[in-house]
C-alpha positions as CSV (number, residue, x, y, z in Angstrom):
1,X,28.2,55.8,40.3
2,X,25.2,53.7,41.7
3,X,26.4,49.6,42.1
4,X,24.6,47.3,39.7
5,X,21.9,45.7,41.2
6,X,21.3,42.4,39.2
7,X,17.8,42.2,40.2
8,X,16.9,45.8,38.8
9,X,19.2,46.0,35.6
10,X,20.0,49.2,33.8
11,X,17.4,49.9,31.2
12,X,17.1,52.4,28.3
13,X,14.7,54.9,28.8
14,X,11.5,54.4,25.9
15,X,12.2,56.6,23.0
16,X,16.0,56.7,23.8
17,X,16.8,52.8,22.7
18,X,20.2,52.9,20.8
19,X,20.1,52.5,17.0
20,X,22.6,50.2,15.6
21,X,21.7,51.0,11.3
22,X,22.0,48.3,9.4
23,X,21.6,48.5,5.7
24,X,18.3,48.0,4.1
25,X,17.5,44.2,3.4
26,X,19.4,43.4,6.6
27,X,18.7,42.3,10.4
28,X,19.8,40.9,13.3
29,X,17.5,37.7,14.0
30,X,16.9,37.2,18.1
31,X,15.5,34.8,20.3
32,X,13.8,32.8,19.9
33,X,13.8,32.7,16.2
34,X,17.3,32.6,15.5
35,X,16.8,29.0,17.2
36,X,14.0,28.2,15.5
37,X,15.6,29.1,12.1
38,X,18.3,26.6,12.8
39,X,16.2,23.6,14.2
40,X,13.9,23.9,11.3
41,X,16.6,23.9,9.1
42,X,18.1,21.0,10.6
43,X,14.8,18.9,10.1
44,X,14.4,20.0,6.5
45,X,18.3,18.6,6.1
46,X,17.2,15.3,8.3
47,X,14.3,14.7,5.8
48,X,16.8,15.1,2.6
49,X,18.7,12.5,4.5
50,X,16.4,9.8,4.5
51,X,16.0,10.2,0.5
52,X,19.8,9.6,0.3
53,X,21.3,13.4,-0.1
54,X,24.6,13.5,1.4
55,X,25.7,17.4,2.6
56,X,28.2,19.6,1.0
57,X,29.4,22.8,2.5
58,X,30.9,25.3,0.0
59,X,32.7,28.5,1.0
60,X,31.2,31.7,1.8
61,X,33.3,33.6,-0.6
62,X,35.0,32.1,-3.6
63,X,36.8,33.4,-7.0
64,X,33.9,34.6,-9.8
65,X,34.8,31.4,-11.6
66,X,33.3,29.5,-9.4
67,X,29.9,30.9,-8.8
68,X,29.3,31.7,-12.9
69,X,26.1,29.6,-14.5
70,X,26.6,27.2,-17.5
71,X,26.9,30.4,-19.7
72,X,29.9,31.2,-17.6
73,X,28.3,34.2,-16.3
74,X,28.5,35.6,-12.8
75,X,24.8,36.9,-11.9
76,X,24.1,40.8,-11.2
77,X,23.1,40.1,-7.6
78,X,26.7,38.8,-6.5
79,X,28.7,41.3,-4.4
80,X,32.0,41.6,-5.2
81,X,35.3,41.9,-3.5
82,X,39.2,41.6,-4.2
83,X,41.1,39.2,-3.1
84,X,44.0,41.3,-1.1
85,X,45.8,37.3,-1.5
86,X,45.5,36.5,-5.1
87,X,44.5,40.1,-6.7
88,X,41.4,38.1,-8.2
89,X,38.1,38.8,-8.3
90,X,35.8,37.1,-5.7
91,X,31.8,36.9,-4.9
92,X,29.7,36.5,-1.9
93,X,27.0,33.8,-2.7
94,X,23.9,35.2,-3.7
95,X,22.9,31.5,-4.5
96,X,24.4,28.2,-3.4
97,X,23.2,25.8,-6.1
98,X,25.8,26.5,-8.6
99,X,28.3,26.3,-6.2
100,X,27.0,22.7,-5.6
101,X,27.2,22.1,-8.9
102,X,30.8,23.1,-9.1
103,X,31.9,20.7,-6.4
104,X,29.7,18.2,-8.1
105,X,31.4,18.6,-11.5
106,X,35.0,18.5,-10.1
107,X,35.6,17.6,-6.6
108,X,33.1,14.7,-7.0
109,X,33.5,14.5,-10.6
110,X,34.8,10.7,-9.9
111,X,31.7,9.7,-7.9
112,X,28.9,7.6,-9.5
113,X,26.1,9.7,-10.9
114,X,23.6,10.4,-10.1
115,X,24.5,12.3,-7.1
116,X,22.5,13.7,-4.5
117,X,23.3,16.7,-2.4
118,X,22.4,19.0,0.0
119,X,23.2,22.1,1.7
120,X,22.4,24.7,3.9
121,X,23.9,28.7,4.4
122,X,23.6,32.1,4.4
123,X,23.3,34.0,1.2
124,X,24.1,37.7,0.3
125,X,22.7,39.6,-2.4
126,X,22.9,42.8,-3.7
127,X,19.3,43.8,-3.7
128,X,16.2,42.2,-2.8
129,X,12.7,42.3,-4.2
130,X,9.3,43.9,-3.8
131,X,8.0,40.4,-2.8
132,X,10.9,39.3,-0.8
133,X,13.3,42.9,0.3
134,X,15.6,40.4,2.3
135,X,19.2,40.7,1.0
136,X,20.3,37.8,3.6
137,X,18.6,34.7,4.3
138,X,19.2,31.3,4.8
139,X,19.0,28.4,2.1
140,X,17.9,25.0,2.2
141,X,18.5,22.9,-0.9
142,X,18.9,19.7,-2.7
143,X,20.7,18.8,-6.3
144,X,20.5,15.7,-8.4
145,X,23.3,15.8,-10.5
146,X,24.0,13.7,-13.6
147,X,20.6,12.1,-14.7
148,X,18.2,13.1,-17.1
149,X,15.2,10.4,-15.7
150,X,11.7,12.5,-15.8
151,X,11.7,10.5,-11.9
152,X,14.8,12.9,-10.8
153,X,12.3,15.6,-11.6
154,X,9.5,14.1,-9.9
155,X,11.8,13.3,-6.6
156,X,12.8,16.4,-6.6
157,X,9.2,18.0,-5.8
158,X,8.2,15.2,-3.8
159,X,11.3,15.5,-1.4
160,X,10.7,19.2,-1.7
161,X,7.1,19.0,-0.4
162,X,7.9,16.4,2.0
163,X,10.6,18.3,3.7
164,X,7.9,21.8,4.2
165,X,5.4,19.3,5.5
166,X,7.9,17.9,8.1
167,X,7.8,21.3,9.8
168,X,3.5,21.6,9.6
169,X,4.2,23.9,6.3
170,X,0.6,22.8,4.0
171,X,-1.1,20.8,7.4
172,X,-3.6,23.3,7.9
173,X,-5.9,23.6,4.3
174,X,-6.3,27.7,5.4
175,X,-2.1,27.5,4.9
176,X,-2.1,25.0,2.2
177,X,0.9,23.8,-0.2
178,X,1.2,24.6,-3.7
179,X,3.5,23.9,-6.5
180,X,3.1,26.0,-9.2
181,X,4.9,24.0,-12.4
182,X,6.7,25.8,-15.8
183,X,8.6,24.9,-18.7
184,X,11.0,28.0,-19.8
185,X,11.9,26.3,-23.0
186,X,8.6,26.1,-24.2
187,X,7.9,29.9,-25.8
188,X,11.4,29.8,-26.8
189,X,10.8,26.5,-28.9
190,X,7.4,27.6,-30.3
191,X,9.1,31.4,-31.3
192,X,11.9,29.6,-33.3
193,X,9.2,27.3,-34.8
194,X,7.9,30.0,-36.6
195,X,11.1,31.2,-37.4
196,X,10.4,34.8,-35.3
197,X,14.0,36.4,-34.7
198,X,15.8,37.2,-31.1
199,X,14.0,40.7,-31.4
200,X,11.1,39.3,-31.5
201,X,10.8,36.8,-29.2
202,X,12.7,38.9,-27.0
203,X,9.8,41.1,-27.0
204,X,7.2,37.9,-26.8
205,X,9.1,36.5,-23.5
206,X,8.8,40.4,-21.9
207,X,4.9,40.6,-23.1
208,X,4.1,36.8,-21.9
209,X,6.4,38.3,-18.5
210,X,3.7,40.7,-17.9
211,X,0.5,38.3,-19.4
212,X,-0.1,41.5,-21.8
213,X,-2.1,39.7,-24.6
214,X,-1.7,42.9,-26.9
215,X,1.2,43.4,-26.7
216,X,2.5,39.4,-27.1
217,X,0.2,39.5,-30.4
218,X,2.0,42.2,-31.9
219,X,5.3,41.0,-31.4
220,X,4.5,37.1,-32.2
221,X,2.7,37.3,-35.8
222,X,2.4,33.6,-37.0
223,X,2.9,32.2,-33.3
224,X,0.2,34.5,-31.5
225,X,-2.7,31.7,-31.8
226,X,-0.7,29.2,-30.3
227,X,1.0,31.2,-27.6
228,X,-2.5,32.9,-26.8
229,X,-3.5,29.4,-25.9
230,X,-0.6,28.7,-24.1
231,X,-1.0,31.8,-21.7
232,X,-4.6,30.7,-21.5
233,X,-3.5,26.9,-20.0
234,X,-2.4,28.5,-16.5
235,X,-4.5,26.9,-14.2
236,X,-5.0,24.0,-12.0
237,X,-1.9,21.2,-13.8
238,X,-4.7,19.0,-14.7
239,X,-7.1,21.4,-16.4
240,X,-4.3,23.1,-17.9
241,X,-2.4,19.6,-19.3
242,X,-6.2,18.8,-21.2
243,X,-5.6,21.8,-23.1
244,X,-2.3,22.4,-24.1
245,X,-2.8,18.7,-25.7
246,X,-5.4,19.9,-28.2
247,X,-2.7,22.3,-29.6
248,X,-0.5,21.4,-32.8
249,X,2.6,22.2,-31.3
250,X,6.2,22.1,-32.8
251,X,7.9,18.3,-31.9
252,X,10.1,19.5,-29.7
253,X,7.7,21.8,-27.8
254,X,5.3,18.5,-27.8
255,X,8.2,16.7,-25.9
256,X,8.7,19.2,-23.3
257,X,5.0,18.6,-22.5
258,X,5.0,15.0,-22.8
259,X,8.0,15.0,-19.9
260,X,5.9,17.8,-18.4
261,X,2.9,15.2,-18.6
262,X,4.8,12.5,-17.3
263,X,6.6,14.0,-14.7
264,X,2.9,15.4,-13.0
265,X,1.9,11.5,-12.9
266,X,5.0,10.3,-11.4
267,X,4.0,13.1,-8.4
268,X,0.7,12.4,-8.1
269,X,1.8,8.8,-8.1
270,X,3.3,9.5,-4.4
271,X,1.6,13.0,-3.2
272,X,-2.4,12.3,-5.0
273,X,-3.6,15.6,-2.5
274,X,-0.7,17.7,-3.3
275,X,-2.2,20.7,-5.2
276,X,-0.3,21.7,-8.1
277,X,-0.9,24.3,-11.3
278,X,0.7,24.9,-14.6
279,X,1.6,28.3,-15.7
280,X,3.6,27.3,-19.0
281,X,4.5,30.7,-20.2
282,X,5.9,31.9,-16.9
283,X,9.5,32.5,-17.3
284,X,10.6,35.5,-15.0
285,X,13.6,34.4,-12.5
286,X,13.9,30.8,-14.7
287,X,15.7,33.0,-17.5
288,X,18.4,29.6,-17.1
289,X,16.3,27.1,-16.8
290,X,16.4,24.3,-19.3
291,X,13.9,22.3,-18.5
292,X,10.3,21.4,-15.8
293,X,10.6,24.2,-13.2
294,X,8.8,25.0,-10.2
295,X,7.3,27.2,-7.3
296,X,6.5,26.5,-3.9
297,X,3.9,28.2,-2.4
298,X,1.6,28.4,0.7
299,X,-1.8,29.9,1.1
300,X,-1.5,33.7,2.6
301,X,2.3,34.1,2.6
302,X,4.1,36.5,1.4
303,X,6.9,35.3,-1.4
304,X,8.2,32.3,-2.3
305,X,8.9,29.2,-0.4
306,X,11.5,27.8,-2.4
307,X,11.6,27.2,-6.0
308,X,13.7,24.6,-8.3
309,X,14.3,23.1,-11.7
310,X,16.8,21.6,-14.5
311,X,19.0,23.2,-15.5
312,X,23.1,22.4,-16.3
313,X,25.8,21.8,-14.1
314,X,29.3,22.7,-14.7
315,X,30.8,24.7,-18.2
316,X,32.8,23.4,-20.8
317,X,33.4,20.0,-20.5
318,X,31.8,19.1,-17.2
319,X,28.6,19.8,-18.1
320,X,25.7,17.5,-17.0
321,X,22.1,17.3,-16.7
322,X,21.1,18.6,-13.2
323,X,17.7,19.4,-10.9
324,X,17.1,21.2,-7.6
325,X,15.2,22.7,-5.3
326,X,16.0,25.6,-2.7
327,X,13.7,26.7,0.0
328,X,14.1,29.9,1.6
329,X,14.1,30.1,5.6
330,X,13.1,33.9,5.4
331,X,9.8,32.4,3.8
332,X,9.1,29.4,5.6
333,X,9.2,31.2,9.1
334,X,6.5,33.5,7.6
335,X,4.8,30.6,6.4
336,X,4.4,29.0,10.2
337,X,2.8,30.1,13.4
338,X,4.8,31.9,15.7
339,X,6.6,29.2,17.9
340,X,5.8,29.4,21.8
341,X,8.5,30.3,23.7
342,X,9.9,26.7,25.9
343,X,9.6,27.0,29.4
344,X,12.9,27.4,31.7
345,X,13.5,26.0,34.6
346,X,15.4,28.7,37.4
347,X,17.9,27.5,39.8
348,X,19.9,29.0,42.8
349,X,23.8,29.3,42.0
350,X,24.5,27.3,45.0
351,X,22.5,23.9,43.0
352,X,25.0,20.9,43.3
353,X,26.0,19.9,39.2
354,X,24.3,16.5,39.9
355,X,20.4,18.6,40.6
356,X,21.5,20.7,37.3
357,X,22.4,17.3,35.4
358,X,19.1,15.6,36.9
359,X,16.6,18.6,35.6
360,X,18.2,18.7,32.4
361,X,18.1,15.0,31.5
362,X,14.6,15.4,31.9
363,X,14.1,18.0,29.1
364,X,14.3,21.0,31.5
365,X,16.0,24.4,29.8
366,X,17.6,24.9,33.3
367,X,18.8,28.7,34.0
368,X,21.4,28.7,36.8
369,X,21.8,32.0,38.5
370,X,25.3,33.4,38.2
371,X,24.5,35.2,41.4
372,X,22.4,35.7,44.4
373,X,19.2,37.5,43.8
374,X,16.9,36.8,46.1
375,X,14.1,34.5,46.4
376,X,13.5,32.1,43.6
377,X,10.9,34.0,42.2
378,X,13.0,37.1,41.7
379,X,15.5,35.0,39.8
380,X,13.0,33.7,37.4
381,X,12.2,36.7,36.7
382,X,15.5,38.1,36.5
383,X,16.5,35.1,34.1
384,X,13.5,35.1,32.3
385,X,12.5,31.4,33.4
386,X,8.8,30.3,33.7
387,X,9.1,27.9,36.3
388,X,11.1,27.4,39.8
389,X,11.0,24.3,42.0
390,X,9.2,24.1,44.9
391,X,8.8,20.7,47.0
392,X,11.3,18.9,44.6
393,X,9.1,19.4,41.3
394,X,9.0,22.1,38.8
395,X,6.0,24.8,39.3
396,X,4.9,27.5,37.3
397,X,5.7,31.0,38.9
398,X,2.4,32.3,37.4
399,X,4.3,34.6,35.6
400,X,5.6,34.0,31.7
401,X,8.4,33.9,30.3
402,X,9.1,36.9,28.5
């Protein structure tokens, strides 16, 4: 058997790399982006810190019990397992906001509301979608729990769009920001208005779903006028808020607006450019929702950045008004330029720890050779470094990094 020459390592011949399957939704994330995944993370966590979110880190797995909505269902996307302990049921997050709101409504149940958290983890689900076929990806989030002010909603987006623009997500107008606002209760509260049944409005919410004007006219009767304008509102938030208020809408459909209204004014009160639209029929993925809901969007990327809303934390009798946002790493790496790879600094295995020390307090990546290989210029290669010193000061070797 031929030595191994660490200059010249063994290499795969093309066509004959070894396939390691992984199941469909699912891959391995390399350099650099794994790192880049994690330090953008991080900065999105640092900006919810300086609006006053303190971090919470819930389990990976937990009992069913845990992870179930305010209806005290578990969602369809949750894998689960059994417990070979406890003989109980368990799921693998597919979402991490309500386990925030479990620890909010009973680990922290004696804290002083409101309460702000965040978080960040991996999440697992059982399939993914035509827009977004990832079945892992990493969460960034935020919950207010325990107010019902229209300004928790309007934090909420704000902090949301602060945090994306922290890492240059919306800087450049070609790759511009947009939040894209709902209200899920609204069709709901017109339908019952004019007294249509669950079959009907059942077949109203699946027809608005698919913005199929025929077939939302059969199913509504009385309501069709009225819900035909609504679907016609969607539009820029301001141009779409002038309309809806020419409508005669049911009083409690006319609150929701009003909060909607109020809630857009408290935003542009702090973010005047942001660019925001109304879609008040939308309804698809905000089945829970139970109030002002949102998208997050940016010009030419695939899938959603992150999306939020009210909703309810906890069951029984720990429930409480609540509203997040999560963003969604997978997304938001689309969403930026490719990063360029950091240039590394080779050095010689025999370099004393004081020269290593020296080069790195500068802000070097310093690549120390675990073995000779030659001149410097082979081991930058070797270790995939872009630069080597020469006369005491870092040079290029000409050659990149990869």
């Amino acid at each position: 058997m031929a030595a191994y020459d660490p200059q010249f390592p063994p290499r795969t011949e093309p066509g004959q790399a070894p396939q390691a399957l992984l199941p469909n939704g699912l891959r391995d994330m390399l350099p650099p982006e794994a790192a880049r995944e994690a330090a953008l993370a991080q900065k999105l966590i640092e900006v919810m810190d300086g609006y006053g979110y303190e971090r919470v880190k819930p389990p990976l797995v937990e009992f069913e019990e845990g992870m179930a909505g305010s209806a005290g269902t578990v969602s369809r996307r949750v894998f689960r397992l059994m417990d070979p302990v406890s003989q109980k049921m368990m799921g693998v997050r597919a979402d991490m906001t309500m386990q925030v709101a479990r620890i909010a409504t009973s680990r922290l149940a004696h804290q002083r509301r409101p309460l702000r958290l965040s978080y960040a983890g991996d999440v697992l689900r059982v399939s993914g979608s035509m827009l977004s076929p990832e079945r892992q990806f990493t969460q960034v989030g935020a919950e207010i729990i325990g107010s019902e002010a229209a300004e928790a909603d309007a934090e909420i987006v704000v902090l949301a769009a602060d945090a994306l623009t922290s890492i240059g997500i919306g800087q450049n107008p070609a790759h511009a920001l947009s939040i894209d606002l709902m209200v899920p209760p609204l069709v709901p509260l017109v339908c019952a208005a004019f007294d249509l049944d669950e079959t009907a409005t059942a077949e109203v919410r699946q027809a608005l779903d698919h913005k199929d004007a025929a077939a939302m006219s059969r199913a509504a009767g009385p309501a069709t006028d009225i819900l035909t304008r609504l679907m016609r509102a969607t539009g820029p938030v301001e141009d779409g808020l002038a309309s809806l208020r020419d409508l005669a809408l049911p009083a409690q459909a006319k609150t929701v607006l009003d909060r909607l209204s109020t809630v857009v004014d408290l935003i542009r009160g702090r973010l005047p450019d942001l660019t925001l639209t109304i879609d008040p029929v939308e309804n698809r993925g905000f089945e829970y929702h139970t109030g002002i809901s949102f998208s997050l969007f940016a010009r030419g990327t695939r899938g959603e950045l992150g999306r939020g809303g009210r909703y309810i934390a906890g069951r029984n009798g720990s429930r409480e008004p609540a509203i997040g946002v999560t963003l969604y790493m997978d997304t938001v790496l689309r969403a930026l330029p490719e990063a360029e790879t950091p240039p590394r600094l080779f050095l010689p295995r025999n370099t004393p720890v004081s020269e290593l020390a020296r080069w790195r307090a500068e802000g070097w990546i310093v690549v120390q050779a675990l073995e000779d290989v030659g001149s410097d210029a082979q081991g930058a290669r070797l270790y995939r470094c872009s630069h080597i010193v020469k006369d005491g000061q870092a040079s290029p070797t000409g050659e990149t990094s990869e």
